[in-house]
N, C-alpha and C positions, 0 to 999 in steps of 0.2 A: 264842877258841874258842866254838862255837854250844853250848848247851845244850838239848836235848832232853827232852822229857818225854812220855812212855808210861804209857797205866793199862795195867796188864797182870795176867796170871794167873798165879800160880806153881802148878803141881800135881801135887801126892804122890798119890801111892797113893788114902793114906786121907784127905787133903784136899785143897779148894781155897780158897787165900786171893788177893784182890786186894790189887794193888800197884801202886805208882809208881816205874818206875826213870827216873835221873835220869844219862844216861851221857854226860858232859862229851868228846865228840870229834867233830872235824869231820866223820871218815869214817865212822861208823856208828852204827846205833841197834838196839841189842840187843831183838831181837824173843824175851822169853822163852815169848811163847804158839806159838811154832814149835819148841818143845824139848820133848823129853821125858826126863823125870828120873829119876836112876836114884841110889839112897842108895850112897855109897863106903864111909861112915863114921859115925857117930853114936856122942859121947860122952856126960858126964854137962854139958858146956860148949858144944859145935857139934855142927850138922848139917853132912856135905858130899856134896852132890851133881854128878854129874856129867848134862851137858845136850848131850844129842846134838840135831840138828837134823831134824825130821820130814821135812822134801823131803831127797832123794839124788841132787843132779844134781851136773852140775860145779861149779855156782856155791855148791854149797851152805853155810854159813858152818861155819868149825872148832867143835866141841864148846869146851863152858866151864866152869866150875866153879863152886859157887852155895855159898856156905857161910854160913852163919844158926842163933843161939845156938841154943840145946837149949830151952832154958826159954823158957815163952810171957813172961814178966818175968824177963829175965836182969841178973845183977848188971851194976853200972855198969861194972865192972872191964872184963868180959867187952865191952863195946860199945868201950871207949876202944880197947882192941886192935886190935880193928874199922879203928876209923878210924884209928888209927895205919898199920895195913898199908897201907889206901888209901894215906894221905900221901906213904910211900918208893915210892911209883909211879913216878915219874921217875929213884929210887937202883935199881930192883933191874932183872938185866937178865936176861930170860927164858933163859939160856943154865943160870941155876943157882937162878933164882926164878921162883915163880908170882908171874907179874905181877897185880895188880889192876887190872880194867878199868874198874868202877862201884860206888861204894859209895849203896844203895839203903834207904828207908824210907818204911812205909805202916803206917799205923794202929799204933803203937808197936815196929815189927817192924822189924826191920837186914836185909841183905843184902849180902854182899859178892860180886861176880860178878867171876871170877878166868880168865885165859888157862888153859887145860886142855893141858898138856903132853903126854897121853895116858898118864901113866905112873899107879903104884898104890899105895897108902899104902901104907907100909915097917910101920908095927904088923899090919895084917892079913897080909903076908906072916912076920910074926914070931910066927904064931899055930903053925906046924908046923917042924920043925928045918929048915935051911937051909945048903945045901953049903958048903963054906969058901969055898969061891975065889969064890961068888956073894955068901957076907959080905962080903969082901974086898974084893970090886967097888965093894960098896954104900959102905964105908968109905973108899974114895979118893975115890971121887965125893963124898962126903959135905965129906970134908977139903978138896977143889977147891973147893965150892961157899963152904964158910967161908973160904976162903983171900981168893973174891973180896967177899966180906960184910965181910970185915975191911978188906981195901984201901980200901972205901966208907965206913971210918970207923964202919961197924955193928957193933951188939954185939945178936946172939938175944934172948940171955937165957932161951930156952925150948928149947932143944933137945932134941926128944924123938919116938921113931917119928911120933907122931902127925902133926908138923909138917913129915914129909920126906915126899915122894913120889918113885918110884924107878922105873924101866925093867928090869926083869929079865932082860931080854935083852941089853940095852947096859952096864949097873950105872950108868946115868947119873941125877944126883941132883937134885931141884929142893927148893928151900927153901921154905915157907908163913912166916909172921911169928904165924898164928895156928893 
């Protein structure tokens, strides 16, 4: 596989920092200065953003997901995860994980750029009461998706709203690792 390198721009709101993404695939080179970012989540550990694509034509490339510690110097702990999720890139299959596309650093800073399923953190939907049958939904999909995490020999270890992302109209579940 060719390996690519792009200086690029990540940018928030309230900031801009440069970066180096380093995205190991033959077929494409994640152009993050064409995305505009929009926060899904933020805890006391990650940031996760969701990155739509400024041009809106046919060609235009799918939305992605960019998730990066909270802390300007995050524990180690929090980076090894990181790169762990990277690693099971070839184990997880987008049917029931966010897949990781690119694991990225630039001046002491991580990046993890993630295929964007389109769906929505399951802890913000658990901010306000939620119908049964739409728990329900979330719960079987949840159980599918570990069913096939298991089969791969995986074990979570973290299961928690934070780390599911969920379709509310379908109750279909995607797994994060972080």
């Amino acid at each position: 596989m060719a390996e690519f390198i792009r200086y690029l721009n990540l940018r928030d709101s309230s900031k801009s920092r440069s970066w180096c993404a380093r995205h190991i695939d033959e077929a494409a080179v994640i152009e993050i200065l064409e995305y505009n970012l929009e926060t899904l989540r933020k805890d006391g550990e990650f940031i996760l953003y969701r990155g739509r694509h400024r041009r809106q034509t046919d060609a235009t490339p799918p939305p992605i997901l960019v998730l990066t510690p909270a802390m300007e110097h995050p524990a180690p702990g929090c980076l090894r995860r990181m790169e762990h999720e990277f690693s099971l890139k070839a184990e997880l299959d987008p049917a029931w994980a966010v897949r990781p596309l690119a694991l990225t650093q630039e001046q002491d800073r991580s990046f993890l750029l993630l295929d964007d399923p389109g769906a929505e953190p399951l802890d913000l939907l658990l901010e306000e009461p939620m119908e049964l049958g739409q728990l329900l939904r979330f719960a079987i999909g949840l159980s599918a998706a570990l069913v096939q995490l298991h089969a791969r020999g995986l074990i979570h270890k973290d299961i928690k709203p934070a780390n599911v992302l969920v379709n509310p109209s379908t109750g279909q579940v995607w797994l994060t690792l972080v």
